[in-house]
BALOBA-1460 file (C-alpha; in Angstrom, 3 decimals):
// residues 324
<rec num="1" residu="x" x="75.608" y="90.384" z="66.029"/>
<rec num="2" residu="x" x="76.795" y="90.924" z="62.793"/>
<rec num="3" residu="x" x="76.047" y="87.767" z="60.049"/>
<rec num="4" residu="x" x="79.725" y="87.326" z="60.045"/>
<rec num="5" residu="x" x="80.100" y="87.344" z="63.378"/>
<rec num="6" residu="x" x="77.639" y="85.013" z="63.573"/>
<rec num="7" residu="x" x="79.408" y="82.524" z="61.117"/>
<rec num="8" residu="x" x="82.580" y="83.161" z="63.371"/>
<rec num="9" residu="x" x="80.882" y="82.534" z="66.072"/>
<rec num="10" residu="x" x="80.001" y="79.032" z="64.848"/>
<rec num="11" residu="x" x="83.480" y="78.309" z="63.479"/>
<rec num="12" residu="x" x="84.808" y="79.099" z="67.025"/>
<rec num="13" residu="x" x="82.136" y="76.274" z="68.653"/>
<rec num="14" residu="x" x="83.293" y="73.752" z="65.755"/>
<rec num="15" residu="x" x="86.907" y="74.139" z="66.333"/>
<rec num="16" residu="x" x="86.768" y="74.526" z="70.301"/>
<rec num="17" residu="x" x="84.242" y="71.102" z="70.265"/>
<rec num="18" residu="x" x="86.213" y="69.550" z="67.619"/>
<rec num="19" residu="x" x="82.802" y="68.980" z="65.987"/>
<rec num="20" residu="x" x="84.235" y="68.242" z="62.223"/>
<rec num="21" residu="x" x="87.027" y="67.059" z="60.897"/>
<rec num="22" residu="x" x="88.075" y="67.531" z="57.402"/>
<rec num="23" residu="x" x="86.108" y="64.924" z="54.952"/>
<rec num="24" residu="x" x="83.316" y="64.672" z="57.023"/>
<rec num="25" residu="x" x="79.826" y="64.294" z="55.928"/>
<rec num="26" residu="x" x="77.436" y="66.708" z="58.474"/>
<rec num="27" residu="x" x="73.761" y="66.351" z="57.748"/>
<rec num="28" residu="x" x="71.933" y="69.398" z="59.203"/>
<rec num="29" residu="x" x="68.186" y="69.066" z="60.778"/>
<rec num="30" residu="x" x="66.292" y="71.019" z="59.406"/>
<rec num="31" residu="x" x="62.881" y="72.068" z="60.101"/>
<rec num="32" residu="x" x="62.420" y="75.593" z="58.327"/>
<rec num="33" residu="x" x="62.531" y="77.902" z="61.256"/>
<rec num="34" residu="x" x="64.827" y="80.406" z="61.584"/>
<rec num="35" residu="x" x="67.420" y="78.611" z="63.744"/>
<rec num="36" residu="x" x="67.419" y="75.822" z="61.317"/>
<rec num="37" residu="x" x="67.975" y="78.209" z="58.007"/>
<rec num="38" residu="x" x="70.374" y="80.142" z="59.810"/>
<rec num="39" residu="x" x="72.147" y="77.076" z="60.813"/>
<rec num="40" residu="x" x="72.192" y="75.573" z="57.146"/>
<rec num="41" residu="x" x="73.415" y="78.693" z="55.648"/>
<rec num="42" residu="x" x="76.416" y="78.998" z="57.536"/>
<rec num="43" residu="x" x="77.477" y="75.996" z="57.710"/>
<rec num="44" residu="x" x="76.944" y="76.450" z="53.985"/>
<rec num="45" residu="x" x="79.103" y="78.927" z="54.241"/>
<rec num="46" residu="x" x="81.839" y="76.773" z="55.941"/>
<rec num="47" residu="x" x="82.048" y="73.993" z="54.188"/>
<rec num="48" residu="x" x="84.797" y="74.526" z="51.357"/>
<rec num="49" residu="x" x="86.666" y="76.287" z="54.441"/>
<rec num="50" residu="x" x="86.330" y="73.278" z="56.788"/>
<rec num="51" residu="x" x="86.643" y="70.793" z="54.282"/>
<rec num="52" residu="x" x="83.169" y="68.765" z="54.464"/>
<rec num="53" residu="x" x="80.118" y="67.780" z="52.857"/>
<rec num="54" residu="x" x="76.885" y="69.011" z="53.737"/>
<rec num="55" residu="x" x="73.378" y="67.843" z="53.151"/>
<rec num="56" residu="x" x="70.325" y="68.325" z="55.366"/>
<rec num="57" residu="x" x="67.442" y="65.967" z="56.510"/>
<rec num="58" residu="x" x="63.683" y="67.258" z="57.151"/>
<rec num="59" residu="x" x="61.179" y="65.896" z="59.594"/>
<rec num="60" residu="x" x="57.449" y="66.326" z="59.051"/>
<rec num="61" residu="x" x="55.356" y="65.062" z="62.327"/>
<rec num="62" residu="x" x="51.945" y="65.358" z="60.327"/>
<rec num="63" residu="x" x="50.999" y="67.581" z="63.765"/>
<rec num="64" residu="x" x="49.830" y="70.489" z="61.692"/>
<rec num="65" residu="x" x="48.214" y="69.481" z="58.461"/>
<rec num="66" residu="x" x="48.625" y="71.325" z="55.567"/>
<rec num="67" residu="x" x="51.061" y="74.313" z="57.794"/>
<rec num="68" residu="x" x="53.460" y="71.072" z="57.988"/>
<rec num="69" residu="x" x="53.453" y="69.500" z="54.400"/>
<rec num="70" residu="x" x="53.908" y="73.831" z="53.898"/>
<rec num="71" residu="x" x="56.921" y="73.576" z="55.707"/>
<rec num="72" residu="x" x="58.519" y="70.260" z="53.980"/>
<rec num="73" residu="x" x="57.767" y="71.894" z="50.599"/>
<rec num="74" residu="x" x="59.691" y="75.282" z="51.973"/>
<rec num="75" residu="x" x="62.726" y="73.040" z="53.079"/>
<rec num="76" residu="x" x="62.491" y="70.896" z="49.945"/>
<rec num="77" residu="x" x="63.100" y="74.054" z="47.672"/>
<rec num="78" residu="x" x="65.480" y="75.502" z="49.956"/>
<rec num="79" residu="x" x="68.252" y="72.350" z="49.045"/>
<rec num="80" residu="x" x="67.391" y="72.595" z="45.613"/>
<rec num="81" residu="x" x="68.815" y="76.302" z="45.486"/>
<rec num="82" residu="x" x="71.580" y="75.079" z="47.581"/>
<rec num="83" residu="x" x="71.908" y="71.856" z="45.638"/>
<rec num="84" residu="x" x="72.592" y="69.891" z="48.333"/>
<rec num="85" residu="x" x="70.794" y="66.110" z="49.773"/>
<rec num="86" residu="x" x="67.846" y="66.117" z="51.688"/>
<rec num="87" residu="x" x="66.757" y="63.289" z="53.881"/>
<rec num="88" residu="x" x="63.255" y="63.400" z="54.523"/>
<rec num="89" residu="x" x="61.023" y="61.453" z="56.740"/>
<rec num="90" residu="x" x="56.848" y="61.745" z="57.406"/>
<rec num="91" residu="x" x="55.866" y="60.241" z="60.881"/>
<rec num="92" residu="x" x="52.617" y="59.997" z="62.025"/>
<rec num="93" residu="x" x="53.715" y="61.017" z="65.544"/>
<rec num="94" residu="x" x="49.837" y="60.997" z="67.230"/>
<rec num="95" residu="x" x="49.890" y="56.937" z="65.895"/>
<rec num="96" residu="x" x="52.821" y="56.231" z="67.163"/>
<rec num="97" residu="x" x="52.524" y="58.279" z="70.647"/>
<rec num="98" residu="x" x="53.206" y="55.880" z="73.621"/>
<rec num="99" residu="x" x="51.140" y="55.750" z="77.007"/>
<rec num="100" residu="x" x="52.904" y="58.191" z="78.925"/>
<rec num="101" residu="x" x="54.798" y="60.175" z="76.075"/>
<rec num="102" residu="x" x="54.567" y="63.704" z="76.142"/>
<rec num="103" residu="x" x="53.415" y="65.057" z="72.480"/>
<rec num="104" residu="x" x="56.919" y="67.159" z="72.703"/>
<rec num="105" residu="x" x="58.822" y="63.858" z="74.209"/>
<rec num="106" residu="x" x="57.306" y="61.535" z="71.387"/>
<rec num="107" residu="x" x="58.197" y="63.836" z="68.822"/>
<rec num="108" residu="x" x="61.833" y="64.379" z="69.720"/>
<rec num="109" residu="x" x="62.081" y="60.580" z="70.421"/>
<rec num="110" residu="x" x="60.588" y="59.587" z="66.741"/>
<rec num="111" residu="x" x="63.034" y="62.850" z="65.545"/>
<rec num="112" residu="x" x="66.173" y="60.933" z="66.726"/>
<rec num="113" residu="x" x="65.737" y="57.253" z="65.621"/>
<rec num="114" residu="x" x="65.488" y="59.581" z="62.189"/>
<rec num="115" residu="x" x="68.766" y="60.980" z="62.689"/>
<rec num="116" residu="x" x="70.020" y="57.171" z="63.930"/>
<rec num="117" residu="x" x="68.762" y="55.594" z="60.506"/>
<rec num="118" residu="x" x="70.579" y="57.945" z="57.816"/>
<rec num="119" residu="x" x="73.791" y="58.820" z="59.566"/>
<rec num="120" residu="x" x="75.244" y="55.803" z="59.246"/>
<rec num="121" residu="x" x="79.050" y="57.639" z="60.173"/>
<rec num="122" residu="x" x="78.031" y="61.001" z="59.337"/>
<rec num="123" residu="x" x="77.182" y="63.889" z="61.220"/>
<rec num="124" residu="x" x="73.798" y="65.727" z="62.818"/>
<rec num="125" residu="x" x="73.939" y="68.931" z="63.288"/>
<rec num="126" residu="x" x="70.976" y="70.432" z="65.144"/>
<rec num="127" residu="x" x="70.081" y="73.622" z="65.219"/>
<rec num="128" residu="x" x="69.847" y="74.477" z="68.741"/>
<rec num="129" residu="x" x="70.919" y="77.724" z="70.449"/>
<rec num="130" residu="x" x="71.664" y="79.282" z="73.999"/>
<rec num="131" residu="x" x="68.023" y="80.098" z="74.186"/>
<rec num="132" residu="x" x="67.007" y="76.604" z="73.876"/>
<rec num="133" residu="x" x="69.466" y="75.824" z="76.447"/>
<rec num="134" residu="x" x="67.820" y="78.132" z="79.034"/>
<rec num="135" residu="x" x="64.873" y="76.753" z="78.204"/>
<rec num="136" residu="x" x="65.864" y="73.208" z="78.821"/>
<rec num="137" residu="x" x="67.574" y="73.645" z="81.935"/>
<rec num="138" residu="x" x="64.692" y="76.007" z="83.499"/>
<rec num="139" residu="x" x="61.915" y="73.338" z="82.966"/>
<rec num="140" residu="x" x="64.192" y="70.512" z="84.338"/>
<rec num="141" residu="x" x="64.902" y="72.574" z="87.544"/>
<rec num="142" residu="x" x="60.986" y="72.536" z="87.561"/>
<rec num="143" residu="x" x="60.619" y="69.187" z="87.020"/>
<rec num="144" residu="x" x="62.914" y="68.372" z="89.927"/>
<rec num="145" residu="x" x="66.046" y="67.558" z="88.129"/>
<rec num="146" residu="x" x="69.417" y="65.905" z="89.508"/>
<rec num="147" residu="x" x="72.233" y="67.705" z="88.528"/>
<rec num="148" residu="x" x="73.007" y="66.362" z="84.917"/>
<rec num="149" residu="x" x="69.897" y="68.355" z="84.355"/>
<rec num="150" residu="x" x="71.340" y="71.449" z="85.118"/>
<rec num="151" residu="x" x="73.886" y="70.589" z="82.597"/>
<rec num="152" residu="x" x="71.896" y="71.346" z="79.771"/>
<rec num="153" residu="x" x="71.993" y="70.587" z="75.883"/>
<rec num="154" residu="x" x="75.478" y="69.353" z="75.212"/>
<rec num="155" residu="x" x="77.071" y="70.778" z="72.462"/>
<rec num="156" residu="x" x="78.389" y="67.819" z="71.340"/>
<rec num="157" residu="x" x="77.302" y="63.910" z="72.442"/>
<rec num="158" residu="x" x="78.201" y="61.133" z="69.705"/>
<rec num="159" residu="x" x="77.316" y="61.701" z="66.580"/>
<rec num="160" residu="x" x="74.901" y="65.005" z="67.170"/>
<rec num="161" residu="x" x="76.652" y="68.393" z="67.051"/>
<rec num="162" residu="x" x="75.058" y="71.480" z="67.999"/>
<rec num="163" residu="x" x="77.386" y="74.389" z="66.309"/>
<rec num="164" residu="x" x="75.054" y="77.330" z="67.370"/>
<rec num="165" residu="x" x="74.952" y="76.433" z="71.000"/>
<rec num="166" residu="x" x="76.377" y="79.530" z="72.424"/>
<rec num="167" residu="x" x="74.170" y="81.806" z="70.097"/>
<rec num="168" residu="x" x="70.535" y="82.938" z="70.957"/>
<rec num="169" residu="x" x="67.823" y="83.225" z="68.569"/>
<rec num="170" residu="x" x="67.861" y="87.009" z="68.725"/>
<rec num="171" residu="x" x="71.860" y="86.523" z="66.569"/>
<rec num="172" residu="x" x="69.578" y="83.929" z="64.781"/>
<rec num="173" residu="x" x="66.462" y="86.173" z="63.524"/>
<rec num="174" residu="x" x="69.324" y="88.944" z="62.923"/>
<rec num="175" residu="x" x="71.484" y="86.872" z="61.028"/>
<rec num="176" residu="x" x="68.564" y="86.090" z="58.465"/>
<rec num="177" residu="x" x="67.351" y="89.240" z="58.471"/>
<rec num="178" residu="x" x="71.074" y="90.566" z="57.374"/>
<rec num="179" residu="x" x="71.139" y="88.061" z="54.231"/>
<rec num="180" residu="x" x="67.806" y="87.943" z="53.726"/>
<rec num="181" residu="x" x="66.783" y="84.489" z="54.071"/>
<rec num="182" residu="x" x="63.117" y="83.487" z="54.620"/>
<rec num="183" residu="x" x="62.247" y="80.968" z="56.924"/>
<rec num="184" residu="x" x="58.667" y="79.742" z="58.502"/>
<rec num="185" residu="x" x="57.388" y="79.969" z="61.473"/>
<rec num="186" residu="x" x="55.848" y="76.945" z="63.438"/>
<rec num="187" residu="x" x="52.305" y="78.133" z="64.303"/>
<rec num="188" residu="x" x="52.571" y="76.381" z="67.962"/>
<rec num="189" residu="x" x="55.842" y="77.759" z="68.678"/>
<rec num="190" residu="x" x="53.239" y="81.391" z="69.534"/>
<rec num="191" residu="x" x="51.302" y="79.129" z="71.971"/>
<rec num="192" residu="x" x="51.505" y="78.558" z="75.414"/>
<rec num="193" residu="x" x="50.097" y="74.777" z="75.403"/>
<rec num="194" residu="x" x="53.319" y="73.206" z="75.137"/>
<rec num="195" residu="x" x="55.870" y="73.820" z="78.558"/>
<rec num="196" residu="x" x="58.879" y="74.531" z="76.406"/>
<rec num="197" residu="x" x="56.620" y="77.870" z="75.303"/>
<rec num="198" residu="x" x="55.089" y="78.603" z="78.032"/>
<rec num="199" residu="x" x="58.675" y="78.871" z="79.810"/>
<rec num="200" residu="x" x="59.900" y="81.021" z="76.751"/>
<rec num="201" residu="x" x="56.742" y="83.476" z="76.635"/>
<rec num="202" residu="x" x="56.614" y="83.769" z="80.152"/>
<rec num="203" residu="x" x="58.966" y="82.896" z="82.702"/>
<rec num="204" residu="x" x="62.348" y="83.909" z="80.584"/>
<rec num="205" residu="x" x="61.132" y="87.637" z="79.891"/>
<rec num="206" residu="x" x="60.547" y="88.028" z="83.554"/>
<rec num="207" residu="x" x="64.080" y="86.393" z="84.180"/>
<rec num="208" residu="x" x="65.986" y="88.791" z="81.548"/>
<rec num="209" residu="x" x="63.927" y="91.890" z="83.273"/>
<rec num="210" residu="x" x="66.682" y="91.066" z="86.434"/>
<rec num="211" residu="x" x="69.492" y="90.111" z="83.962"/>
<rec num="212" residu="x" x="69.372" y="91.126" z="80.482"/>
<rec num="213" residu="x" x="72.848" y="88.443" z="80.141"/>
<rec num="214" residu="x" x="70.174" y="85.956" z="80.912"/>
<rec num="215" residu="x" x="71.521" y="82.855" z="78.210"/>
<rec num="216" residu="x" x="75.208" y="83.722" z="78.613"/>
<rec num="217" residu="x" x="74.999" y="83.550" z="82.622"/>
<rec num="218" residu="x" x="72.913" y="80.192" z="82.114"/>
<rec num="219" residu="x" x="75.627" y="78.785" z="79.370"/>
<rec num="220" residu="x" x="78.160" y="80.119" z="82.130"/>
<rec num="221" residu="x" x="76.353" y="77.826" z="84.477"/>
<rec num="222" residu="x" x="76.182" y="74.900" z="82.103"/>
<rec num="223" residu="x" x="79.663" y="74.358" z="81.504"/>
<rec num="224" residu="x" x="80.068" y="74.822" z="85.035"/>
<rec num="225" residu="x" x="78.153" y="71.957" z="86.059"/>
<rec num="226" residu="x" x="79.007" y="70.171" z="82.784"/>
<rec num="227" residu="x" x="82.540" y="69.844" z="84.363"/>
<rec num="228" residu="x" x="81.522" y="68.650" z="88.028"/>
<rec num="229" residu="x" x="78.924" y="66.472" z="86.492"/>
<rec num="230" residu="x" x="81.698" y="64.974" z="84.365"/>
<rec num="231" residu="x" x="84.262" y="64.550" z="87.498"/>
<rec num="232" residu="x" x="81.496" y="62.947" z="89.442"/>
<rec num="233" residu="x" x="80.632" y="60.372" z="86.716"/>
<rec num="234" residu="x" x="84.128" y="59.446" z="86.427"/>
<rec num="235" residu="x" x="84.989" y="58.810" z="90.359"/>
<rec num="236" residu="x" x="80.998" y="56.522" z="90.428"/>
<rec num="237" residu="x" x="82.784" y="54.814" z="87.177"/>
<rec num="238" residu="x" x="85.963" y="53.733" z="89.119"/>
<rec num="239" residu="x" x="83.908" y="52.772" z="92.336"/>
<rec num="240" residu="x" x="81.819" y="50.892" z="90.010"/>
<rec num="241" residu="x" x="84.480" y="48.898" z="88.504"/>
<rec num="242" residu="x" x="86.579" y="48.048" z="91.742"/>
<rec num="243" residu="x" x="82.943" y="46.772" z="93.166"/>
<rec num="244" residu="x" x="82.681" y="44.515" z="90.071"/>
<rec num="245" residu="x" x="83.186" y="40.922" z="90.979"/>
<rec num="246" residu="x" x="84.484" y="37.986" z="88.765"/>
<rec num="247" residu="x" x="80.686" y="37.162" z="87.590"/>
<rec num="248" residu="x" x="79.654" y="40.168" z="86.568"/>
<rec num="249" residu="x" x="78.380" y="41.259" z="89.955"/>
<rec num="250" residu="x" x="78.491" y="44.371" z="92.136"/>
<rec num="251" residu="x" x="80.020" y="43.886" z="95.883"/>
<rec num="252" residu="x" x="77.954" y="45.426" z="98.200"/>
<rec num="253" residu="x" x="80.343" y="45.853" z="100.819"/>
<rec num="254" residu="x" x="82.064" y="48.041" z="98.536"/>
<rec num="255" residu="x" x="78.966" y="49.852" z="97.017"/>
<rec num="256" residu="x" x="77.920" y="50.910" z="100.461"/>
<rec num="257" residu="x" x="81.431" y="52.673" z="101.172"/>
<rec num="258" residu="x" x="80.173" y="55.666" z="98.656"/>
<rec num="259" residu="x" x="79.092" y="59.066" z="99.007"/>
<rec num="260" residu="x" x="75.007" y="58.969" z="98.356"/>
<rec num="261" residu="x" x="75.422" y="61.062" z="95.199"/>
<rec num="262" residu="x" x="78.312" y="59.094" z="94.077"/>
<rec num="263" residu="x" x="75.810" y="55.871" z="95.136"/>
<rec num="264" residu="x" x="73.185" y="57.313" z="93.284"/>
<rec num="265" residu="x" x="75.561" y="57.860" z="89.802"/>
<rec num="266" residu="x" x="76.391" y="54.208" z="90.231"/>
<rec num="267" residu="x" x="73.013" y="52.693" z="90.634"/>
<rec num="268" residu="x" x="72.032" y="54.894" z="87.362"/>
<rec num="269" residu="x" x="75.297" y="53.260" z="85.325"/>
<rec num="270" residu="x" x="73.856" y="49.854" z="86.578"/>
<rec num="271" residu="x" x="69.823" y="50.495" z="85.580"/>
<rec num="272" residu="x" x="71.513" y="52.031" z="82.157"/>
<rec num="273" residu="x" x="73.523" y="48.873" z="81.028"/>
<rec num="274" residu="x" x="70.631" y="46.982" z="81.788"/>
<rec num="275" residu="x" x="67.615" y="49.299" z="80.255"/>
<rec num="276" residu="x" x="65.948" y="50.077" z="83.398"/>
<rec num="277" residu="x" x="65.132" y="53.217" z="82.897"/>
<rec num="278" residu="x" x="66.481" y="55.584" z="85.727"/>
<rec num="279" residu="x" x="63.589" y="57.323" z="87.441"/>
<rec num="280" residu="x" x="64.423" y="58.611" z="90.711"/>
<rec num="281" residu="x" x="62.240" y="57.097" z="92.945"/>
<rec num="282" residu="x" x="63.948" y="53.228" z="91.475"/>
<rec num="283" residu="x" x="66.696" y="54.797" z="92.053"/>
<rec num="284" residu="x" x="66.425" y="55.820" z="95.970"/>
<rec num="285" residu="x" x="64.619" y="52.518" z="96.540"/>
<rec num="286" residu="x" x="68.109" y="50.365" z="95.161"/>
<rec num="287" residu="x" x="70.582" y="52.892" z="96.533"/>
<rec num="288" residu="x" x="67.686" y="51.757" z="100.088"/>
<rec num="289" residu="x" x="68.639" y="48.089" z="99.897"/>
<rec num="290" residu="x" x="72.295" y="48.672" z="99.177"/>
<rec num="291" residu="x" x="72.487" y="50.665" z="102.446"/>
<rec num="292" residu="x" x="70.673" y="47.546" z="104.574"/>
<rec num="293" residu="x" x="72.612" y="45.458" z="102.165"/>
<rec num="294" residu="x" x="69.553" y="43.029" z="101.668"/>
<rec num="295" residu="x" x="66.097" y="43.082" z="99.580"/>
<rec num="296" residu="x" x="65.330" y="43.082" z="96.394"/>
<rec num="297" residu="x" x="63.544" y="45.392" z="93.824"/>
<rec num="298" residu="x" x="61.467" y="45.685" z="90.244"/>
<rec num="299" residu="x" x="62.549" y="48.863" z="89.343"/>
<rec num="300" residu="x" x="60.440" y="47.843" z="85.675"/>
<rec num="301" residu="x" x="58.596" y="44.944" z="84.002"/>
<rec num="302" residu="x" x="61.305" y="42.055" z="83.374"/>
<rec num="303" residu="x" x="63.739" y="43.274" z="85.336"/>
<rec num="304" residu="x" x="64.343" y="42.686" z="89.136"/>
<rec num="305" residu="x" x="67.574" y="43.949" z="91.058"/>
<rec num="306" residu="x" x="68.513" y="41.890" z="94.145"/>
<rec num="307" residu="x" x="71.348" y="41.382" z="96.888"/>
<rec num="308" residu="x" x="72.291" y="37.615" z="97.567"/>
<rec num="309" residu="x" x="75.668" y="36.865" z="98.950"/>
<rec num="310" residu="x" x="76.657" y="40.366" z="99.442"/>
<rec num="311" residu="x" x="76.552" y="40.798" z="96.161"/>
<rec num="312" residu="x" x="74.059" y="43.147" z="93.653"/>
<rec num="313" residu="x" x="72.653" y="42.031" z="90.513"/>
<rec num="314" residu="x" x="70.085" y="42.310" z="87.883"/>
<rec num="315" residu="x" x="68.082" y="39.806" z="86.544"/>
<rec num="316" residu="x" x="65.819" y="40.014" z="83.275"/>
<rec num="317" residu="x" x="64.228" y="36.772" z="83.185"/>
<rec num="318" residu="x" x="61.260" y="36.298" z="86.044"/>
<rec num="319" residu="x" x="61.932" y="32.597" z="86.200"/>
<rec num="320" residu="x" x="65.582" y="33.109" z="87.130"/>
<rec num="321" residu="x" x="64.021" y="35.576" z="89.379"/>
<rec num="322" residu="x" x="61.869" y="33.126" z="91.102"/>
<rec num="323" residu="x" x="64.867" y="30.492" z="91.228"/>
<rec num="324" residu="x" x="67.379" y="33.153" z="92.805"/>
């Protein structure tokens, strides 16, 4: 692909998205990899066209020494030349690492209450492409996903825009080769501890040896199940609402009248609004007592969901759980 294809390319995902309007502020994530250079560059590149301002904001996770404080010094010169803001942030991410975080999942989740604290109305773009989308969806389906899953990276949720979506990293490294931009590479990225690489250095090259259209057919699929997932969501929303009783209640008489995957979309709503987090097997056991219509459950610590009266509830307070 071409470098101005490649810009194209991005311009087409911004307008079709509706990613930026004109006067908007878009800070870019930037880590110093290739996707993240090419992504600054041509948005760049955009910006007088598109009307909006652009800076860029720089993560280090202190995970690789000297190789890291490298690679904030890299993206630190790189805005100079481009005079534009930089938004930088050192986290300790081994300190802060919680008991069943994932080095990758603690990272991502210190990464975004980052992007949370400076945007403040403006936009994050992140730089992540079709590849990463394969990726993502491949070591769900592992993981034993339900169907959002499937769905992907969105290209667009909030705040957080993701302009190179439907490009891979091979437009990416070509696209920097082309204008000559250096970029680093992240020494663990060529390791298979982490799952993310062992899915890209070993299970995707087998998958593009029986189609070489491997990240188009899975963005194909992504959209495709983006649009179902979206239909489904809305009919467990209106189910949800009609169920809803006077006191903030759910009537179980109406609950139990659902599909079990429309059941199950409703039960995760409910655990959402009320920061349970949605784990399937809390899941199956409230979509359990809806079905007998009695019981009760504590799907987390401080939080108990129970039928009384017909009716489903949560309640966050173990003494009101004891009085109930």
């Amino acid at each position: 692909m071409p470098s101005s294809n490649l810009k194209n390319s991005v311009k087409n995902t911004i307008e079709r998205y509706s990613m930026i309007n004109k006067g908007d502020t878009v800070i870019t994530a930037v880590s110093g990899g290739a996707d993240s250079v090419a992504l600054l560059y041509v948005l760049y590149s955009l910006k007088d066209e598109l009307g909006f301002s652009l800076a860029a904001c720089h993560v280090n996770h202190n995970l690789r020494g000297e190789e890291s404080d490298s690679d904030e010094r890299f993206v630190r010169r790189m805005c100079r030349f481009l005079d534009i803001p930089l938004y930088t942030a050192s986290i300790k991410v081994n300190d802060l690492r919680q008991k069943h975080d994932s080095l990758e999942e603690c990272a991502r989740r210190l990464r975004y209450e980052f992007f949370d604290s400076i945007s403040k109305g403006k936009l994050i773009a992140t730089a992540h492409t079709a590849s990463d989308n394969c990726e993502t969806i491949l070591i769900n389906m592992v993981r034993g996903t339900a169907l959002s899953g499937i769905c992907g990276i969105p290209a667009k949720r909030d705040n957080i825009i993701r302009p190179l979506l439907y490009n891979t990293r091979e437009d990416i490294e070509l696209y920097c080769s082309e204008n000559c931009l250096d970029y680093v590479t992240d020494s663990t990225n060529l390791s298979d501890d982490y799952t993310r690489n062992k899915i890209r250095h070993k299970v995707v090259p087998l998958l593009k040896e029986i189609n070489p259209s491997l990240f188009s057919a899975i963005s194909r699929l992504s959209q495709s199940v983006s649009d179902d997932d979206r239909y489904l969501d809305k009919i467990a929303s209106e189910l949800m609402e009609k169920a809803r009783t006077a006191d903030n209640k759910y009537d179980v008489g109406i609950l139990r009248t659902a599909d079990e995957c429309i059941l199950r979309r409703i039960v995760t709503i409910i655990f959402k609004d009320n920061d349970i987090p949605p784990n399937m097997k809390a899941v199956e056991s409230c979509v359990g007592i809806i079905r007998a219509g009695q019981g009760k459950i504590n799907p987390c610590q401080f939080r108990f969901v129970q039928i009384r009266k017909k009716k489903l509830f949560v309640v966050t307070d173990r003494e009101k759980f004891r009085r109930n």
